[in-house]
C-alpha positions in Angstrom: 21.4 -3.9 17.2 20.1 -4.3 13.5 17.0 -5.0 13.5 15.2 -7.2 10.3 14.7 -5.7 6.6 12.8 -5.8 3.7 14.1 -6.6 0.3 16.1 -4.1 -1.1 13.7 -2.1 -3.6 11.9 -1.0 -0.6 12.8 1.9 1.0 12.7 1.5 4.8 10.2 4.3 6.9 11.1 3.2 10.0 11.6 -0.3 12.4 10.7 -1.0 15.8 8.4 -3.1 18.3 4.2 -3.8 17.9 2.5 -6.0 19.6 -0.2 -7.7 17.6 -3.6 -9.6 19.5 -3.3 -13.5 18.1 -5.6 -14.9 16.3 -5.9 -18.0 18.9 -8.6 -19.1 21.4 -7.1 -16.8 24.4 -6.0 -13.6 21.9 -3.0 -13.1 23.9 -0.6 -10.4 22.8 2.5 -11.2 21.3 5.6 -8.9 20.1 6.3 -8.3 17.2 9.3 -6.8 14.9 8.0 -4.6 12.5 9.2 -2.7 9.8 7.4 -0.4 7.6 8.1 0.6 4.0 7.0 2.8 1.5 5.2 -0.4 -0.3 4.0 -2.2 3.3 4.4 -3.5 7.1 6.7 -6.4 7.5 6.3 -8.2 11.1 8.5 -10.7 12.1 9.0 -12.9 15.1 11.4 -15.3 15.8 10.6 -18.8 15.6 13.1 -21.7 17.1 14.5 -20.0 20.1 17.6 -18.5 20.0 18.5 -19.8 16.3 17.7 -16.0 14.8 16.1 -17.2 12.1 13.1 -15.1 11.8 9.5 -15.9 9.9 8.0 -13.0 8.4 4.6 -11.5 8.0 4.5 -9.2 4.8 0.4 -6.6 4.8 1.2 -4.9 1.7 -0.7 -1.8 1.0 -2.3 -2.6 -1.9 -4.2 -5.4 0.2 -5.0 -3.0 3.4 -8.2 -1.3 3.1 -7.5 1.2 6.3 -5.9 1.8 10.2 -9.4 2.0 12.2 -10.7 1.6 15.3 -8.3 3.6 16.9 -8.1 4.0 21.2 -5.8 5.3 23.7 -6.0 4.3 27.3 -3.2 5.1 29.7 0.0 3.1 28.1 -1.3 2.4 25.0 -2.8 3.1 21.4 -4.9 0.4 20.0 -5.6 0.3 16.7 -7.0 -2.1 14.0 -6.1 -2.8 10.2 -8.3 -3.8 7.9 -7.7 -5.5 4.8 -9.6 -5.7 1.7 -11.0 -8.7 2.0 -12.4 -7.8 5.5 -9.6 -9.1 7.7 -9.1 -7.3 10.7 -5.8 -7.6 12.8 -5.4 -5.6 15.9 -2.7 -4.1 17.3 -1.4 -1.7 20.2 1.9 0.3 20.6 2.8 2.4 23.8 1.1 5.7 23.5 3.8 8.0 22.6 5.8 5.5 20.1 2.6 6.8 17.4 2.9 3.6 15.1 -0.6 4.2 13.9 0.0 7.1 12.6 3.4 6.2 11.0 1.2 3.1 9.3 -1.3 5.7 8.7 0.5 8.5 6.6 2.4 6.3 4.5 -0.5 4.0 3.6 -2.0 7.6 2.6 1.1 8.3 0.6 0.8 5.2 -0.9 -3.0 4.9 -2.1 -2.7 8.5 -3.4 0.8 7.6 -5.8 -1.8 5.0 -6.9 -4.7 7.0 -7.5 -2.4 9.5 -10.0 -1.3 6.4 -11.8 -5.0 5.2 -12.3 -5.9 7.9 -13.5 -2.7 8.2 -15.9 -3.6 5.0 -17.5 -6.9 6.3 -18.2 -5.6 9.8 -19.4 -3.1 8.3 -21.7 -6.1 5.2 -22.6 -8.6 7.8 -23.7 -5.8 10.2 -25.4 -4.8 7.2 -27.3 -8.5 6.2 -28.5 -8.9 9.8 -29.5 -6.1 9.3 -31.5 -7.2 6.3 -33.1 -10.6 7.3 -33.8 -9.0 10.4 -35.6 -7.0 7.9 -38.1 -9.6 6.0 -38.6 -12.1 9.2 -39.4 -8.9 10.4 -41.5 -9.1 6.9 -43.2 -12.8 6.5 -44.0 -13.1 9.9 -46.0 -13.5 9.5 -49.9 -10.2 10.7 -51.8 -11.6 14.1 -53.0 -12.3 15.4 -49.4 -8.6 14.0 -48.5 -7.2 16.0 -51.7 -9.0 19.1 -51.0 -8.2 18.9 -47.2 -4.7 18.9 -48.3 -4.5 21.6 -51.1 -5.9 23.8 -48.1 -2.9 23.7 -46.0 
């Protein structure tokens, strides 16, 4: 069976079952579909019976902080994700399916492919005001300097 996908630019990690604590009165458990990508964790449940229309959930890494407050008992791993404005949303997954670590390792991946572009940006920012503060020096120098500079090379 074909389980849901993300869009297309996504590339898919892997798909299967999670079952998420609701945020209701009783926090019951409820199953979820969930697929994660490279960019975040898609869960879906299926709303209106058996039309298989599906309403989906979409944490993408660049709003989740961490995977905390990991636990095993027995049968299962518990573990929380925390976003970064605060929210916390729980979850647990048998014990040997290791969804927390698969959420884990490619929220890693993804935070430190966004740490080398930060810092980029701010190589190629500073290289670039370097540069401009060199034509500008060039610039502001009176014509004899300029002339001599270049009868020198």
């Amino acid at each position: 069976m074909k389980g849901p996908s993300v869009g297309p630019a996504s590339e898919v990690i892997r798909e299967g079952e999670l079952e998420k604590r609701s945020d209701s009165l009783f926090q019951l458990w409820k199953k979820k579909q969930v697929v994660l990508s490279k960019e975040s964790l898609s869960l879906f449940s299926p709303e209106g019976g058996g039309s298989g229309k599906a309403r989906a959930k979409e944490l993408r890494f660049g709003s989740i902080q961490k995977v905390d407050c990991v636990e095993r008992t027995g049968k299962y791993v518990y573990f929380t994700i925390v976003t970064t404005d605060r929210k916390e949303i729980d979850f647990r997954c048998p014990g040997e399916s290791c969804w927390n670590a698969s959420i884990t390792m490619a929220l890693i991946d993804f935070q430190n492919k966004r740490a080398i572009q930060d810092f980029k940006s701010r190589q190629e920012a500073v290289e670039q005001a370097a540069a401009g503060s060199r034509d500008r020096a060039a610039d502001e120098r009176p014509e004899e300097i300029q002339e001599g500079w270049r009868r020198d090379d």
